[in-house]
C-alpha positions in Angstrom: 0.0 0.0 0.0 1.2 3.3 -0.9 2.2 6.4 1.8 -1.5 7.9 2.9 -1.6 11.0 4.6 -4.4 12.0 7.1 -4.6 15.1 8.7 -5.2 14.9 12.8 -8.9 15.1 14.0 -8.6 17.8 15.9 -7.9 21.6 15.8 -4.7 20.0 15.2 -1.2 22.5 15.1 -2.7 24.9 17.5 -5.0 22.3 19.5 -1.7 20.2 20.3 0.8 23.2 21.1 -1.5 24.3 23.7 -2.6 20.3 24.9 1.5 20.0 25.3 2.2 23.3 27.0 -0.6 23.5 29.2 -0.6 19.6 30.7 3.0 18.7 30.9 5.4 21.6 32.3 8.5 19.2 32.5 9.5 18.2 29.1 11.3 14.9 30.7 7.8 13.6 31.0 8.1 12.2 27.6 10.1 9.7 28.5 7.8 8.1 31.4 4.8 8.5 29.1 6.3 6.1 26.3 7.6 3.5 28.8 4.5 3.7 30.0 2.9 3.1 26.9 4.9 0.3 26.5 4.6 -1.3 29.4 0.5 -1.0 28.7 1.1 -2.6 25.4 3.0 -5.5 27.2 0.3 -6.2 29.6 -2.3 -6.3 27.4 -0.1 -8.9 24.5 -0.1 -11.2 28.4 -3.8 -10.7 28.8 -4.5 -11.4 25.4 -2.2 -15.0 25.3 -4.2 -15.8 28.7 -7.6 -16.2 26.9 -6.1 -17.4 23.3 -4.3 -20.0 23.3 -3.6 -19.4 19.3 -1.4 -16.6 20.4 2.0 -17.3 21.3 3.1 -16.4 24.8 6.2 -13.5 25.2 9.1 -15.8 25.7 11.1 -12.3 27.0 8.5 -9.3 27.3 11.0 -5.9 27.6 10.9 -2.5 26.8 14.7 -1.4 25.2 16.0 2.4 24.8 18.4 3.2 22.0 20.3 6.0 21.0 21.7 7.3 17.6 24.2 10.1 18.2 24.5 10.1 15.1 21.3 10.1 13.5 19.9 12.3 16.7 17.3 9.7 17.5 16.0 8.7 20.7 13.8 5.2 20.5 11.5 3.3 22.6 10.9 -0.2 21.9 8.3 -3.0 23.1 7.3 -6.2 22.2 3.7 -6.2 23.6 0.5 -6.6 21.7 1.3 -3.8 18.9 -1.1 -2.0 16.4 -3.0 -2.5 13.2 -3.2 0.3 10.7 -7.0 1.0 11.7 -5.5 1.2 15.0 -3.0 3.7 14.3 -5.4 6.1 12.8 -7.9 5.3 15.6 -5.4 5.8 18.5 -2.7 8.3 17.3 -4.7 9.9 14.5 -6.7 11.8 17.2 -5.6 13.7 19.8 -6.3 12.3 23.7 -8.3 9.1 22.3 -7.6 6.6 24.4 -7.1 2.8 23.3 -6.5 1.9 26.5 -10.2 3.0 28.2 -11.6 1.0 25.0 -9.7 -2.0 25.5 -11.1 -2.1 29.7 -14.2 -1.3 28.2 -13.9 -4.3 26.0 -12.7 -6.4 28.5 -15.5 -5.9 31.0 -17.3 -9.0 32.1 -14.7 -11.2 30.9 -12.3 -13.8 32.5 -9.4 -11.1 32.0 -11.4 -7.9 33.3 -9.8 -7.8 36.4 -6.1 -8.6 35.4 -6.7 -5.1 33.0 -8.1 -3.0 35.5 -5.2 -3.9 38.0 -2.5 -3.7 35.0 -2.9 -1.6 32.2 -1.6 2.0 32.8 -3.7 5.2 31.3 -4.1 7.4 28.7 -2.2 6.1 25.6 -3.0 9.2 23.2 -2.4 12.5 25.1 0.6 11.1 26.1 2.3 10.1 22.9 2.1 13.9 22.2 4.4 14.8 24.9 7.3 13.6 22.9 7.2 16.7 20.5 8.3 18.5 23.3 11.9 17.4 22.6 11.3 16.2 19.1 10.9 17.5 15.4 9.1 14.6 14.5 8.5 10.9 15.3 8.0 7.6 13.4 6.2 4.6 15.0 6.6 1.4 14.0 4.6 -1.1 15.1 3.3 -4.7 14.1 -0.1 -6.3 15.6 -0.1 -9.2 17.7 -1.4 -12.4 15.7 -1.0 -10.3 12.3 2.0 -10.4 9.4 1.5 -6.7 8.7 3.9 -3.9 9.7 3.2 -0.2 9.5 4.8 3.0 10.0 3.4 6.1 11.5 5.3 9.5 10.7 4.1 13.2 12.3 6.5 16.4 12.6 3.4 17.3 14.6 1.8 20.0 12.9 -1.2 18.7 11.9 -1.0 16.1 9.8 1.0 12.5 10.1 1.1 9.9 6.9 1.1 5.8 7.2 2.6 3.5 5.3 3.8 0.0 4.7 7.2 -1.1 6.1 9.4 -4.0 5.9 7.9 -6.8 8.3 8.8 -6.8 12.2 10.5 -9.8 13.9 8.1 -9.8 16.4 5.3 -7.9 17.1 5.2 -4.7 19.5 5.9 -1.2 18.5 9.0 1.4 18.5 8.6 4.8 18.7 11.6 6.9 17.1 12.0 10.5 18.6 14.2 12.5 15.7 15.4 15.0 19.1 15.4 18.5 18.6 18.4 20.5 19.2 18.6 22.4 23.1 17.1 25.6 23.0 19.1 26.9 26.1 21.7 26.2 28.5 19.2 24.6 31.0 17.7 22.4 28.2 18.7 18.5 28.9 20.3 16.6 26.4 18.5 13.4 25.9 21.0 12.1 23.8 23.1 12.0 26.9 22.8 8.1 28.6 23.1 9.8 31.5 20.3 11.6 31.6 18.1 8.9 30.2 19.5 6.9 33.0 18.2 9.8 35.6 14.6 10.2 34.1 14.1 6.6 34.3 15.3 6.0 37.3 12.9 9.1 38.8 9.7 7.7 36.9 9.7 4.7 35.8 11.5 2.5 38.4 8.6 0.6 39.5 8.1 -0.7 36.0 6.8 -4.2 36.5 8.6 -5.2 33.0 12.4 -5.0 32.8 13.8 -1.7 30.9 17.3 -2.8 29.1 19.7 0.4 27.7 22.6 -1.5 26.2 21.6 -5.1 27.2 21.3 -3.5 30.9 17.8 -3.3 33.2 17.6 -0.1 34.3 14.6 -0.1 36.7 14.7 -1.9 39.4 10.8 -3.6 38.9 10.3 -3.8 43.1 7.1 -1.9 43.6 6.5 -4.0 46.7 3.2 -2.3 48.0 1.7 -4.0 45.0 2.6 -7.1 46.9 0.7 -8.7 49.5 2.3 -7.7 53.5 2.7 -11.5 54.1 5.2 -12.0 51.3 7.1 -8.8 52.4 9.9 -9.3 55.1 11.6 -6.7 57.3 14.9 -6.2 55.8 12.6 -5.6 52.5 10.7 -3.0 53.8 14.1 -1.4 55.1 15.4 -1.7 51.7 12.9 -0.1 50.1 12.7 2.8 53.1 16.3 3.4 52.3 16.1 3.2 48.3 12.9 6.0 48.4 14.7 8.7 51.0 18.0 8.1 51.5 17.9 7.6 55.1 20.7 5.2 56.3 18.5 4.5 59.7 15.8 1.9 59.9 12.1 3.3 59.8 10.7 3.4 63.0 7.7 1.7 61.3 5.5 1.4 58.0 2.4 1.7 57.3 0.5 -0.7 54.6 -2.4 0.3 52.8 -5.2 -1.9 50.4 -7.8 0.0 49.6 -10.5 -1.3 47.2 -14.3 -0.2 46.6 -15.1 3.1 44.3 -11.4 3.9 44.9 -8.9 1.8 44.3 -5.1 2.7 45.8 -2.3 1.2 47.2 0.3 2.8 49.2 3.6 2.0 51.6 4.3 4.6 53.7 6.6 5.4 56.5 7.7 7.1 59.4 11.2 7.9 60.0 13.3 7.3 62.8 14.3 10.9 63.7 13.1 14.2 62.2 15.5 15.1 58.9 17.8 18.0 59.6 15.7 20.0 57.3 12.1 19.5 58.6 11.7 23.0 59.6 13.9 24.9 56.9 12.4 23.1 54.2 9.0 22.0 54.5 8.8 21.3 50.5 11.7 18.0 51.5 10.5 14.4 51.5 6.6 14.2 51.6 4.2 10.7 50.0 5.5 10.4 46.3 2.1 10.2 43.8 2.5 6.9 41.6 -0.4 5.8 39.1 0.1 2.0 38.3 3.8 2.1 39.1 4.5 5.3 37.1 6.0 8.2 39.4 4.0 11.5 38.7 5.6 13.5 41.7 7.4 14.2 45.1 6.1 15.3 47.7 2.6 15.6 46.9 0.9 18.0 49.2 -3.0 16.9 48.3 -2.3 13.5 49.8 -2.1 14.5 53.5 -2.3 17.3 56.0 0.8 19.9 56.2 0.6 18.4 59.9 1.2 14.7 58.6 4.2 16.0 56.4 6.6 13.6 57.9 5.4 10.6 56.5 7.2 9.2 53.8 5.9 6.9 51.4 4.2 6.1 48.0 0.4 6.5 47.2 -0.1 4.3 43.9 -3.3 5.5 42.2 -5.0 3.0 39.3 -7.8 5.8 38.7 -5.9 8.6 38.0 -4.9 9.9 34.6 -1.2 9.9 33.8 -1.2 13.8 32.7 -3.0 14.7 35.9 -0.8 18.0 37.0 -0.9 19.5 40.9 -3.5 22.6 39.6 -6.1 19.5 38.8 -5.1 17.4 41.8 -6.4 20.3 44.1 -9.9 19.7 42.6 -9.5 15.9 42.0 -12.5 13.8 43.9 -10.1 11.2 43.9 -7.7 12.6 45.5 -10.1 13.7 47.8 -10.9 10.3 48.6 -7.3 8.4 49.2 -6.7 11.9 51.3 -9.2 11.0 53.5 -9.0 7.1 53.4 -4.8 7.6 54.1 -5.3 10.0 56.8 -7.4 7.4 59.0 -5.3 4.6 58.2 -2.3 6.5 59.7 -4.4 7.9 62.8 -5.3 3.9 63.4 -1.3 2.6 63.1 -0.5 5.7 65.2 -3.1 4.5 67.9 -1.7 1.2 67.3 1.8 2.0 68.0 0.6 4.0 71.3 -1.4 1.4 72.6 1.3 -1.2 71.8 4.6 -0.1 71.8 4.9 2.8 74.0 8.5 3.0 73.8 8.5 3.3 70.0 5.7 6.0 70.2 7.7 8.2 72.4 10.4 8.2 70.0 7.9 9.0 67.6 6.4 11.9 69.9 9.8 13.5 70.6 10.7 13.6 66.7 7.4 14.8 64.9 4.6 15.6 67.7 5.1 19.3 68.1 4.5 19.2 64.1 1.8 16.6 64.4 -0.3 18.8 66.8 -0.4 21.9 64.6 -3.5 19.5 63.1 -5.7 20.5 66.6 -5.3 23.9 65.1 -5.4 23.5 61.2 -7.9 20.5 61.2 -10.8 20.8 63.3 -12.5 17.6 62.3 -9.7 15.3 63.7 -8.8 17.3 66.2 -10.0 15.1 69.1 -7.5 12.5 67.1 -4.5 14.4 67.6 -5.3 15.4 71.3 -5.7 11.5 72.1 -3.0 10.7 70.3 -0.7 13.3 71.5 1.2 12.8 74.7 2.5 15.0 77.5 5.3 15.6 80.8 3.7 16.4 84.1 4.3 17.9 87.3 4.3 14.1 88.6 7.4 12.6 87.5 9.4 12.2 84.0 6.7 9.8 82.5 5.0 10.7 79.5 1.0 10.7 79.8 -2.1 11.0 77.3 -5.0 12.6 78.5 -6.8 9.7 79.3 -4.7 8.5 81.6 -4.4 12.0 83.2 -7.6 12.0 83.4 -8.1 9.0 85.2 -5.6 10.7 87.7 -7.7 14.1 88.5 -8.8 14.8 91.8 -12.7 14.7 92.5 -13.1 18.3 92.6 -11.1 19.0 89.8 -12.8 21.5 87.4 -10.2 20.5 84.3 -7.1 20.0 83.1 -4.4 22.2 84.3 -1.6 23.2 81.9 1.3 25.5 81.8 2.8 26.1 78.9 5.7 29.1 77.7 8.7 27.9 77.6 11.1 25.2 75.5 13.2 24.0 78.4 11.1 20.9 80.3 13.3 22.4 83.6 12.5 25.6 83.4 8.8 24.9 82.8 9.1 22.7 86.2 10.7 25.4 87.9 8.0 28.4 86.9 6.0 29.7 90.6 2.6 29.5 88.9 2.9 25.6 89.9 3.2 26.4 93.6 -0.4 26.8 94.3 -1.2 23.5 92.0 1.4 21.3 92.9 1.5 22.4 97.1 -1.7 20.4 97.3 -1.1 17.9 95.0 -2.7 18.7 91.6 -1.2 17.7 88.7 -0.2 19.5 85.5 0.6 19.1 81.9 3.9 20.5 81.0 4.1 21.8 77.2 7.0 23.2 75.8 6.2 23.4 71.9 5.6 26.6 70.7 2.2 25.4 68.8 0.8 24.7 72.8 0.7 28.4 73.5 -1.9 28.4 70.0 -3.6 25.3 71.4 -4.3 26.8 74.7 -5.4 29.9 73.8 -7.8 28.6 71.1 -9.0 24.9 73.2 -12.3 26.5 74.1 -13.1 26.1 70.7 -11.3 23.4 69.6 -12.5 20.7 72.0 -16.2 19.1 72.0 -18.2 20.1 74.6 -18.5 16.9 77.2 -14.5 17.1 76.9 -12.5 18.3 80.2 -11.7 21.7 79.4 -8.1 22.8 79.2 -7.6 25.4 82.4 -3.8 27.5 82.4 -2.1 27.8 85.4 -1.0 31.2 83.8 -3.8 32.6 83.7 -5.2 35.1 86.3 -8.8 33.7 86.6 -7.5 29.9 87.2 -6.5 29.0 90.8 -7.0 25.6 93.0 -8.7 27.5 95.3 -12.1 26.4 96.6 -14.5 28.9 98.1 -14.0 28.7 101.9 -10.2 29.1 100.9 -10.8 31.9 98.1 -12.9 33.9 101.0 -10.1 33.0 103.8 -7.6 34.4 101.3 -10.1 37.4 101.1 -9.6 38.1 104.4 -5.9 37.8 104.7 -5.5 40.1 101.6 -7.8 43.2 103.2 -6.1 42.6 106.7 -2.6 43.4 105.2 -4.4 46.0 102.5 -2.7 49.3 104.6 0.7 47.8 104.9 1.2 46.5 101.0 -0.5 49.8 99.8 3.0 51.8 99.8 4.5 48.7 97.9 2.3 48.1 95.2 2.5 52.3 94.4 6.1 52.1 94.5 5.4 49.4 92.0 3.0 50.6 89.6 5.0 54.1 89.8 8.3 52.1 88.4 6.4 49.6 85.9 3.3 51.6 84.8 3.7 50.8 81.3 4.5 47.4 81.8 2.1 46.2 84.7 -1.8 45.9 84.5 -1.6 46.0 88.5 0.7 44.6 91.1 -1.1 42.4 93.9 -0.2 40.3 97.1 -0.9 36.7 96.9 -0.7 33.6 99.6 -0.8 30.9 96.9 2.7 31.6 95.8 4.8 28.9 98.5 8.2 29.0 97.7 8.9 32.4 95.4 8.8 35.8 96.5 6.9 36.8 92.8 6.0 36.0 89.8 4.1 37.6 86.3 0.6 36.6 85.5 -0.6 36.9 82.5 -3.9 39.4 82.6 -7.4 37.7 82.1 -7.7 37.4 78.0 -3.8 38.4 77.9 -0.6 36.2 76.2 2.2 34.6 77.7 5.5 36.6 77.2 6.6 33.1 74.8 3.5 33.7 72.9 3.8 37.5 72.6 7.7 37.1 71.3 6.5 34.1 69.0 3.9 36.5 67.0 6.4 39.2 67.1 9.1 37.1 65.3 6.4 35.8 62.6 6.5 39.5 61.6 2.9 40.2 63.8 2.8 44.0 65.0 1.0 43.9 68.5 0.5 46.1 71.6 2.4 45.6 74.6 0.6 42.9 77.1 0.5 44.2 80.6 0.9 41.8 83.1 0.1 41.2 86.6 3.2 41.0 89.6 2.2 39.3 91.9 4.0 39.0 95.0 4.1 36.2 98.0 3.3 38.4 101.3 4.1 35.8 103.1 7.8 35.8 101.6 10.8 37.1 104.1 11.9 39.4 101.2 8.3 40.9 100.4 7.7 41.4 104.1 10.7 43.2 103.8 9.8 44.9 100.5 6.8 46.7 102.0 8.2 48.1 105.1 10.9 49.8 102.9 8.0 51.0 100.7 6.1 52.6 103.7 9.4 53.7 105.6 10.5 55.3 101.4 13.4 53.8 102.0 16.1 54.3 99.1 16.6 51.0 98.2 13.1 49.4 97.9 13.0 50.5 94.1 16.1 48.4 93.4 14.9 45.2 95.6 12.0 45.7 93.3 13.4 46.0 90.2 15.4 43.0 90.9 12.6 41.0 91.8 10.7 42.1 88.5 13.8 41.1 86.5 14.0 38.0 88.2 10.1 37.1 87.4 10.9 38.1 83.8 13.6 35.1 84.0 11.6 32.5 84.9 8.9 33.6 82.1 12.1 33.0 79.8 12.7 36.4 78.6 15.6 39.0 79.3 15.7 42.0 81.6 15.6 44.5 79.6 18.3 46.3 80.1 20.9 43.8 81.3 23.5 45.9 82.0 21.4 47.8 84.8 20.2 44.0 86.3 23.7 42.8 86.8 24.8 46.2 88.3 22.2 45.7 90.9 22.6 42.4 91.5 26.6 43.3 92.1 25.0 46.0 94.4 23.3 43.2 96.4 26.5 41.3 96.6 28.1 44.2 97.9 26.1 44.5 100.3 26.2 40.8 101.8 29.9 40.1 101.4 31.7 43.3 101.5 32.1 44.9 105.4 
């Protein structure tokens, strides 16, 4: 038969310059989409041989890459089920129609249905256009499975291709010859170069279930194992395969296996790492779930797959109802996605509960590595919230253990109206050390210890956050929460008007020196062991909290706090008789004692200088005769 030459279906030239620009943005993507079509035309030649047993099975089913220097030609070869000429015309004649949605459609209901809807890989069609993206034109030769013929497809893509016979295959299959254009820039990569063929298919097309020879050598390394069943999967395989994705030379500190079939069907492996990566924090874009569909990579670190507060999973989601050319602007809007989203996120709430309930050991580890990022969730992600908090766990007042709130909760006293908290600083000792535990922990309450930044959020926003039969979160900081009941609240009453006259000339001398940093200055008997200490006004921030919005570039008014100050402490008693007797050194003594408050918040005097001076002052005083 002589040359024929059609012109595409389509609005053709301009159609596919904008179909190419628009849906692939990395021009290496060429590569994975005609390995992938050739791994689609492999599994269907195995499906076909299953149910006619006139066809001859694939003795050695591969895909082969060769390169021409030369000639400038890049080709991809198979031996699967090939094409016809109808076929041709049908399939690469017009622009995104896909053979391979007709050939599940024409497999439904039969004894191989379920071997191509696990198997065969997407949209054979859009994808063969992606290659004139590094090509002038392309030829495809290709010979039917079952059939003597041999044809030959030609396209310089601009709207028209021609068919004609060619000299008979060996066997059939198809190759696709890219004639490659020259680079257009410096960044431009040569794919010419077997190293960067060797890069591209080692990025996308790993997990290739057939082999992928360059120069008699298999590229890929075929070993997608959460395709494979979790009883034929041992340890030291799961390691491997931890180690081959990130990088990491430590173990996992466990994996997570997911099967899901119904509407949605995905697969998935994922991880969670020993210790947190150097760059968590610096580089939130590192790592992430990589998005497969049927074993061909599509991207790292894909953000619609789970919460920012999840992002130190790592793993592989493996989609089989995706589209190949599906980019991250349609992902965002993808009800798929939407679905494995959802479906992944329980799955790793359950193994995290798992690992909690089983292996507390392991869970701290995990807790000390990733929970200050796992509980910015009880702020972004309302829904689960109640997840996080009973997943999250906490240091107390008690000892050094580590407690969920359960379990503190079983632990409250009967009149306890909540769960007391302090939270502000970073340092566990320092936290233990702040006087707004002395009323709590003198009579034996217990208290949650938090020393992640994100707690400060938590706290001020748990009102909300939490349903309402849960125990409501109550901070020790705060001026409105005290262990007081009401006899002792009205006893404490009493003491405070009976020594009203005498702390008067204090709390001016006070309020004079800090006006515009105090809200008021008031004597307390709850403090035990410290002469004072800064509470944070009713609705007001902790000094952490304050510095924290500061630094995330926030512009906020100065909190004004409350000093409060133990009267039943040598050095107040002392305090206020200098203060009624205007003695020259009570501002000092005060100042110091402010400073030192300031301290124990975890912020600086502010002017250093003048605190040391007076603490040398003080020294002076008590060493020098």
């Amino acid at each position: 038969m002589s040359e024929e030459k059609f012109y595409f279906q389509s609005e053709a030239a301009e159609l596919l310059k904008m179909m190419i620009s628009s849906v692939y943005s990395n021009r290496d993507i060429f590569l994975r989409e005609l390995i992938s079509n050739a791994s689609d035309a492999l599994d269907k030649r195995r499906i076909e041989t299953l149910t006619n047993s006139e066809l001859a099975e694939n003795a050695n089913p591969e895909i082969k890459i060769d390169i021409d220097t030369d000639k400038k030609t890049l080709s991809v070869s198979d031996n699967g089920i090939g094409m016809t000429r109808d076929e041709l015309i049908k399939y690469l004649g017009t622009i995104a129609k896909s053979g391979t949605k007709e050939f599940l459609i024409a497999a439904k209901d039969t004894a191989k249905s379920d071997d191509a809807k696990n198997e065969l890989i997407g949209q054979f069609g859009v994808g063969f256009y992606s290659v004139f993206m590094a090509a002038d034109k392309v030829e495809v030769l290709t010979r039917k499975l079952g059939t003597a013929e041999t044809y030959k497809f030609t396209s310089d893509g601009n709207g028209s291709y021609t068919i004609n016979d060619a000299p008979q295959r060996d066997e059939c299959g198809t190759t696709v010859t890219l004639f490659v254009r020259e680079k257009s820039d410096d960044d431009a990569k040569n794919y010419l170069d077997e190293w960067t063929i060797r890069e591209i298919i080692a990025k996308y097309s790993d997990f290739i279930s057939w082999p992928i020879k360059f120069k008699d050598k298999v590229l890929n390394s075929q070993k997608a194992i959460w395709q494979r069943p979790e009883s034929e999967i041992t340890d030291d395989e799961y390691k491997d395969f931890y180690r081959h994705l990130t990088h990491d030379f430590q173990d996992p500190l466990t994996h997570i296996k997911i099967n899901a079939e119904g509407s949605t069907n995905f697969k998935g492996l994922l991880f969670v790492p020993s210790e947190a990566p150097f760059d968590m924090f610096m580089n939130p874009e590192a790592g992430g779930v990589s998005l497969y569909i049927n074993r061909v990579f599509i991207m790292n670190d894909c953000k619609d797959l789970i919460p920012s507060y999840m992002r130190f999973i790592r793993g592989v989601i493996d989609s089989e109802d995706l589209p190949l050319n599906i980019s991250r602007e349609i992902l965002q809007d993808e009800p798929i996605i939407r679905v494995i989203r959802r479906s992944t996120q329980r799955k790793i709430f359950n193994e995290l509960k798992k690992l909690l309930s089983d292996d507390r050991e392991k869970y701290i580890k995990f807790w000390l590595a990733f929970g200050k990022i796992f509980k910015e969730g009880i702020i972004q992600d309302r829904e689960h919230a109640k997840n996080i908090f009973d997943l999250a766990i906490f240091r107390t007042t008690n000892n050094d253990e580590w407690t969920t709130l359960a379990e503190y909760e079983s632990r409250m006293k009967p009149d306890q109206k909540g769960i007391y908290c302090l939270a502000g600083r970073d340092n566990l000792s320092a936290l233990r050390a702040s006087p707004k535990l002395e009323p709590f922990t003198s009579r034996g309450y217990e208290v949650l210890l938090m020393t992640d930044p994100v707690d400060e959020v938590i706290l001020s926003q748990s009102s909300f956050i939490l349903p309402a039969e849960a125990k409501p979160f109550l901070n020790v900081a705060s001026d409105d929460v005290t262990p007081d009941t009401d006899d002792e609240k009205k006893a404490n009453d009493e003491k405070l008007k009976a020594i009203d006259t005498e702390f008067s000339p204090l709390k001016e001398l006070a309020m004079k020196i800090f006006a515009d940093r105090l809200e008021s200055v008031r004597p307390s008997f709850s403090l035990s062991n410290s002469p004072a200490c800064l509470r944070d006004a009713h609705g007001g921030m902790s000094i952490q909290f304050e510095n924290m919005l500061r630094a995330a570039g926030q512009e906020i008014p100065r909190q004004k706090r409350i000093l409060e100050l133990n009267a039943s402490h040598p050095v107040v008693k002392k305090l206020m008789t200098m203060a009624k007797d205007n003695s020259e050194g009570a501002s000092n003594f005060l100042k110091v004692l402010y400073d030192q408050a300031l301290i124990l918040e975890g912020a600086l005097p502010e002017n250093p200088a003048d605190f040391v001076k007076r603490i040398d002052d003080l020294m002076s005083l008590a060493l020098v005769d």
